[in-house]
C-alpha positions in Angstrom: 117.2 154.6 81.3 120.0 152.0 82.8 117.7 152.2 85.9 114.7 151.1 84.8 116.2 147.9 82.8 117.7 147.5 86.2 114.2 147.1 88.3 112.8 145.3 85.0 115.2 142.6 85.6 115.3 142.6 89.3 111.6 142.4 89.2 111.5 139.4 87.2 113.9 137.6 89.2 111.8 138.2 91.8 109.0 137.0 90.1 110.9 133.6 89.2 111.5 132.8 92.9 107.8 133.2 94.0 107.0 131.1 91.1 109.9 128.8 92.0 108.7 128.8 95.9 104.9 127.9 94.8 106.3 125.2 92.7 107.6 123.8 95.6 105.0 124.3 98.1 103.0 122.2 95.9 105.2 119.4 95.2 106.0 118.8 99.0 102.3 119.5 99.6 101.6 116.8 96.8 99.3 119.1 95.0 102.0 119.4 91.9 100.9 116.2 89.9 97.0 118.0 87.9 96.3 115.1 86.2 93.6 116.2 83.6 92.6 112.6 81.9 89.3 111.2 82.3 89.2 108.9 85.5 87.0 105.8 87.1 86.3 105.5 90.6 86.5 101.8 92.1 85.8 101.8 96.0 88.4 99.2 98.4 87.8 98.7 102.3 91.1 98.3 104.3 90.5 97.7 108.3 93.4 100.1 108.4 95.1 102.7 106.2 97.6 103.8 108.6 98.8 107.2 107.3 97.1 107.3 104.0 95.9 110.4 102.6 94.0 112.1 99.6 95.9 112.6 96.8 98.3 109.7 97.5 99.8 107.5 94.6 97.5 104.6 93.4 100.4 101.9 91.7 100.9 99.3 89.9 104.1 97.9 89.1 105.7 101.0 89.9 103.5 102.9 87.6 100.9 105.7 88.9 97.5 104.8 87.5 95.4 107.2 89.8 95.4 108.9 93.2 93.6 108.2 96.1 90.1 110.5 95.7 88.2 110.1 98.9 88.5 108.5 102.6 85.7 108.0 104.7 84.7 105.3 107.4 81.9 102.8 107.2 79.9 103.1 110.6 78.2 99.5 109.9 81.6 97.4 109.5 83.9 99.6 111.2 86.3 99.7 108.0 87.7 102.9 106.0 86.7 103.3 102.9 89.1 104.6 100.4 87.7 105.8 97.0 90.6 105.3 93.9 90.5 107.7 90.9 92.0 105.0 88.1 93.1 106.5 84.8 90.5 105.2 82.2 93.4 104.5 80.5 93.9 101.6 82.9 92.2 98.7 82.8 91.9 95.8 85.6 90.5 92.9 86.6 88.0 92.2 88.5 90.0 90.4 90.8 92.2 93.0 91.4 93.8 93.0 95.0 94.9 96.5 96.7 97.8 96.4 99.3 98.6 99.5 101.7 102.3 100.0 101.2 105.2 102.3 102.1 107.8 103.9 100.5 111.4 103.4 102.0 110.7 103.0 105.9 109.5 105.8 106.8 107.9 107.2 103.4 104.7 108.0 101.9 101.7 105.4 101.8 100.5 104.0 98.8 98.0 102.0 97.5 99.4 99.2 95.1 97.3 97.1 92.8 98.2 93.5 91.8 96.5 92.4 88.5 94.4 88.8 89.0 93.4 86.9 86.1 89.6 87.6 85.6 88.5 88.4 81.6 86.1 91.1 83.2 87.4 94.5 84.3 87.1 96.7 87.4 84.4 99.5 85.9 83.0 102.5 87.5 82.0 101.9 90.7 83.2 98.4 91.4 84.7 97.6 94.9 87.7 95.6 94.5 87.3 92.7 97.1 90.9 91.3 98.0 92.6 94.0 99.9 95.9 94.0 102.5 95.8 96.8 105.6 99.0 99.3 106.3 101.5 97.8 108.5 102.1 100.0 111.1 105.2 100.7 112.5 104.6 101.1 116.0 102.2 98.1 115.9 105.1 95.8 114.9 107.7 97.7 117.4 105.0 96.5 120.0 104.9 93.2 118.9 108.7 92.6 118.5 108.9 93.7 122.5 106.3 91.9 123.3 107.1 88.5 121.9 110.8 89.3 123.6 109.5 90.1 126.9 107.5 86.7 126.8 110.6 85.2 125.7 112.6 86.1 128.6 109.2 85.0 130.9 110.0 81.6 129.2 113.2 81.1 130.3 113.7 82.3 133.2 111.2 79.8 134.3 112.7 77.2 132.2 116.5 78.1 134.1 115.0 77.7 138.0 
């Protein structure tokens, strides 16, 4: 009898650390957050979302108001299309803007919404017209050596 109440318990500690390992697999796969409440769809074009994925926080003020629902590229104007799942809860303007941004350095893309000042609000459907790109890391890296190696151009001219 002390044998079986033995494998009982071993088996369910078992059990709890599969259940603990999907747990986690979803979380760092960012499947973890089911969000269940009715949702909008408002469409945003960026000329580049950097590492943006599906599934990826929509913000505003620090607050998730959606996920990111679709990404596809427009073959007419060369732009990616990003479709945002908003929280019918959640209600914006019309002239919303949308901004690619990071968390930390080198953390997850977001999308983050700044409120405008229109009466009428973003419905189903709507595009949201005032958006910002990603900034790229090693686009500003080049950049940065860039502008320094035309800086040293400059004066070593400037010194003969």
């Amino acid at each position: 009898m002390n044998r079986k109440i033995t494998d009982l318990w071993v088996g369910l500690f078992v059990l709890a650390g599969f259940g603990a390992l999907l747990v986690l697999a979803l979380k760092a796969g960012n499947l973890a957050s089911f969000n269940f409440s009715e949702t909008y769809q408002v469409l945003a074009k960026f000329d580049n979302i950097g590492g943006l994925k599906v599934r990826a926080p929509v913000k505003s003020a620090g607050v998730v108001v959606g996920r990111v629902a679709k990404v596809a590229f427009d073959d007419q104007e060369y732009q990616a299309v990003v479709t945002l799942a908003l929280d019918k809860g959640f209600q914006f303007p019309k002239d919303t803007s949308a901004k690619i941004l990071t968390s930390g350095l080198l953390g997850e893309q977001y999308i983050g919404l700044s409120p405008g000042g229109a009466d009428a609000k973003l419905g189903a459907g709507d595009k949201i017209k005032s958006t910002s790109s990603a900034m790229v890391l090693e686009e500003l890296i080049g950049k940065l050596v860039f502008d320094k190696a035309a800086e040293g151009k400059s004066e070593s001219k400037d010194g003969k």
